[in-house]
C-alpha positions in Angstrom: -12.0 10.5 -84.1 -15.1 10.3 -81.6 -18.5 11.3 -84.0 -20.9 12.1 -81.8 -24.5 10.5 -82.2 -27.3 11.9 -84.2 -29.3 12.4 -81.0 -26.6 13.8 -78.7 -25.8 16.2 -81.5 -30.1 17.2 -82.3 -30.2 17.8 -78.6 -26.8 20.4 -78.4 -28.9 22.2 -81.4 -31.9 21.9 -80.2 -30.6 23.6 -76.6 -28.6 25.9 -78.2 -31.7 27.2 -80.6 -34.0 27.3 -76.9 -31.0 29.5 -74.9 -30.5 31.6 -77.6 -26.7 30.8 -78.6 -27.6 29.9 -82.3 -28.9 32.9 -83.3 -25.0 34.5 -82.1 -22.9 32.0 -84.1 -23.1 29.0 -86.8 -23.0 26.1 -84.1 -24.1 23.2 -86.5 -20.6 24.2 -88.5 -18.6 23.3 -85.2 -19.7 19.2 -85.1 -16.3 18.3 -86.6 -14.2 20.8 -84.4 -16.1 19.7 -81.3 -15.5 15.6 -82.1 -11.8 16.3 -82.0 -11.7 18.4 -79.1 -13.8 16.1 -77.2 -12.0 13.0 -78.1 -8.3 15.1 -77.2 -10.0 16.2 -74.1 -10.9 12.4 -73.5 -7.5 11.3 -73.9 -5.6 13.9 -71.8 -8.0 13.8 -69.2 -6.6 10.2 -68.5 -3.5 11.6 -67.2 -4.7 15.2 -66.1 -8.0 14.5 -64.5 -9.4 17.9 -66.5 -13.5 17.1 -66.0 -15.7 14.6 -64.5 -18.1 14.5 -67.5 -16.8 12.7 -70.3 -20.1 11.7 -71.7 -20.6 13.0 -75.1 -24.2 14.6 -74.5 -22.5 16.1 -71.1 -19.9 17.2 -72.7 -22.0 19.0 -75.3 -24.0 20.5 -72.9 -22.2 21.6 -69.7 -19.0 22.7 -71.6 -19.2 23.1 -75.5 -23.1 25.1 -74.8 -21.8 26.1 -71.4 -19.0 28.3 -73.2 -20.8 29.5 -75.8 -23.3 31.1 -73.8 -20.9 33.8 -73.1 -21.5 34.9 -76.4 -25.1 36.0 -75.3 -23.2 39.2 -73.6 -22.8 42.1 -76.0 -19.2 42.5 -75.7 -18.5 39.0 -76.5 -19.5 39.8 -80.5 -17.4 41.0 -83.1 -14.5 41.2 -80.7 -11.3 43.1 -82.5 -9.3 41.1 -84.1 -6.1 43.0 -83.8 -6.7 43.5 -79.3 -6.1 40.1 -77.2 -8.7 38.2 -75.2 -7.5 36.4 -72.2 -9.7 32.6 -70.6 -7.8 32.8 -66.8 -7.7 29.2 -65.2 -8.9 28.1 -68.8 -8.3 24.0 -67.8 -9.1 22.1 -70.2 -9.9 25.0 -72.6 -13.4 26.4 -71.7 -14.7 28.6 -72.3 -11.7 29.4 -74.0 -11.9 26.9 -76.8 -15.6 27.1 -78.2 -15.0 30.8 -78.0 -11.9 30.2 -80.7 -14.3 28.5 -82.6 -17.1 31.2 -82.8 -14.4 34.0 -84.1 -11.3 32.4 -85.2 -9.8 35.7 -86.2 -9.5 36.7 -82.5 -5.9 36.1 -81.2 -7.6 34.5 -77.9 -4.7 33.6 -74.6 -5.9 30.4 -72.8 -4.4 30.6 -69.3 -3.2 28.0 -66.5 -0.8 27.7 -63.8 -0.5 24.3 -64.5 2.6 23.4 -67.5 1.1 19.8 -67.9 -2.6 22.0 -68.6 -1.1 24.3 -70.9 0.6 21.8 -73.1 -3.1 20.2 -73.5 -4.5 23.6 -74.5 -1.7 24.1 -77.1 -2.5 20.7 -78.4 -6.4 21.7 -78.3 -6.1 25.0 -80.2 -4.1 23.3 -82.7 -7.6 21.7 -83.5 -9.6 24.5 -84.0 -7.2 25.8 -86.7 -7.0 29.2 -85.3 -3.7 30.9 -86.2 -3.5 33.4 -83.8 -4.9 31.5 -80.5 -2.2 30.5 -78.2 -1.8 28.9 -74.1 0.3 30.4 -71.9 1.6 29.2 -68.7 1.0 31.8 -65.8 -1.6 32.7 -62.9 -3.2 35.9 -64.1 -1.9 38.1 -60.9 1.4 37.9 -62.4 0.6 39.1 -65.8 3.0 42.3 -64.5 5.8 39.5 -65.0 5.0 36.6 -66.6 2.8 38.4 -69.4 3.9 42.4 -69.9 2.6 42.3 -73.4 -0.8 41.4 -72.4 -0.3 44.3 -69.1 -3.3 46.5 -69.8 -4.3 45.5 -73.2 -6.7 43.1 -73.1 -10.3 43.6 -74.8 -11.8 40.7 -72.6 -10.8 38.3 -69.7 -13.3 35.6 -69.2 -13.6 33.0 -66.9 -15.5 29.9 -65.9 -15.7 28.1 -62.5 -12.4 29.2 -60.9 -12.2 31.1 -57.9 -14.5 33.8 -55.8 -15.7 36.9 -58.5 -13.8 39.4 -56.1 -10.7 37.7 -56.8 -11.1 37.1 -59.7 -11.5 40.9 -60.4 -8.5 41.6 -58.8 -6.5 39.2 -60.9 -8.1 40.5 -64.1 -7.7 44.1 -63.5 -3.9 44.3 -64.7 -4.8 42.5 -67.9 -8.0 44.5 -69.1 -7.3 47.7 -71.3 -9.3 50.8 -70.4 -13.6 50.0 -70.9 -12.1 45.8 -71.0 -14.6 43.8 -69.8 -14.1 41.0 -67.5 -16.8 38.2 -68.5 -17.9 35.4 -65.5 -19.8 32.5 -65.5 -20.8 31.5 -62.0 -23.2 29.1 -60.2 -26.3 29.4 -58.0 -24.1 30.0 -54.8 -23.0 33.5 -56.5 -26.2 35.4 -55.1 -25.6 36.3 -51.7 -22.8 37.2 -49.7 -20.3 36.3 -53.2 -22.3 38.8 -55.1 -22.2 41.6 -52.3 -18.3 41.4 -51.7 -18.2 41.4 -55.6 -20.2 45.1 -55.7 -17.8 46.1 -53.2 -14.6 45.0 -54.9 -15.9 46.8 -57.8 -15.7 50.3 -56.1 -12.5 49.9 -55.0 -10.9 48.3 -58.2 -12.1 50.7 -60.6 -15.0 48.5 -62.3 -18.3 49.2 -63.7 -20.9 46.3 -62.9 -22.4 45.7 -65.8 -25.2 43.5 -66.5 -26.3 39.7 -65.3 -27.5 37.4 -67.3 -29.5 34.2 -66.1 -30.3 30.9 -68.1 -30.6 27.3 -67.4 -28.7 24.8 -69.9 -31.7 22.3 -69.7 -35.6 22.7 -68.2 -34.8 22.0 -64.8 -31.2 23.2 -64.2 -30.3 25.6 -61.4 -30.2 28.9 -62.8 -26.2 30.3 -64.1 -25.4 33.5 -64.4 -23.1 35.6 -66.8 -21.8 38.7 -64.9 -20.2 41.4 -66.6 -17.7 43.9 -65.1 -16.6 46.9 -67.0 -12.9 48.3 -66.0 -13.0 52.1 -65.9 
């Protein structure tokens, strides 16, 4: 198994203290979780190309911190444990994965369109020791078919780095129960004409925009933002 060095691991903690993602969860329990899930990620991204950074430190930061950030919106805490949560286009497993770890109790769905993907995410989960966590093969507009158990009932569908937030709305809408939440994380380009077709997709689709939230993962970053749609 890949151990991470004392340094690369002092700086995750030391970042995670600074954006505020300690005080939501117990990260400095997650060090042996996160070595195997890195070093699985490692080895299927080989075959699956999954992420350019495979660095340990970059892995750390820009998708083990990256993910757990989502848990600085409200209605990512003490999620149900009884009311699935859905990661759409989840890849290699973020934020999907980290977000297992932080409540292990909540039967989380990791998502991709990709069988190959999905296999790896089943394989991932199996790490985390969550027994209720599962990947599912399908692309969230055909949860109608491909997922009528999860129709309508979802607490939260998050997603990270796939696709324009209008979309992305549109996609989540059949998964997300009455007051679900649909949870983004999106880039510097979102401000501007993404963010304006994203208010207007809202009206039509039935959502409540909810709050942004903006950080940087290190001093110097381009600011991300967490945006949070409420289905009505």
């Amino acid at each position: 198994m890949t151990v991470f060095s004392e340094a690369d691991w002092s700086y995750f903690l030391q970042r995670s203290e600074a954006i505020g993602v300690s005080a939501q969860c117990d990260v400095e329990a997650f060090k042996e979780p996160f070595e195997r899930i890195y070093a699985h990620l490692c080895t299927s991204n080989e075959s699956l190309n999954l992420t350019r950074i495979t660095d340990a430190r970059g892995y750390l930061i820009r998708h083990a911190l990256d993910s757990l950030t989502f848990l600085l919106v409200p209605c990512m805490r003490n999620l149900e444990t009884d009311v699935a949560c859905v990661d759409l286009g989840s890849g290699g497993g973020y934020p999907g994965l980290p977000l297992i770890l932080s409540q292990p109790a909540v039967p989380w769905v990791l998502v991709d369109s990709r069988g190959k993907k999905v296999q790896h995410l089943q394989d991932a989960i199996s790490l985390t020791e969550s027994s209720v966590a599962e990947a599912r093969h399908f692309r969230g507009r055909e949860a109608a078919s491909a997922a009528s158990d999860l129709q309508w009932s979802c607490q939260v569908v998050t997603a990270r780095a796939v696709g324009q937030t209008d979309k992305l709305m549109e996609e989540a809408k059949a998964l997300l129960e009455h007051k679900g939440h649909l949870v983004l994380a999106k880039g510097p380009g979102y401000k501007g004409d993404e963010e304006r077709r994203a208010r207007s997709a809202a009206k039509k689709l039935g959502y409540h925009v909810g709050e942004v939230i903006s950080l940087q993962l290190e001093d110097g970053d381009p600011e991300r933002y967490l945006l949070v749609f409420q289905r009505m």
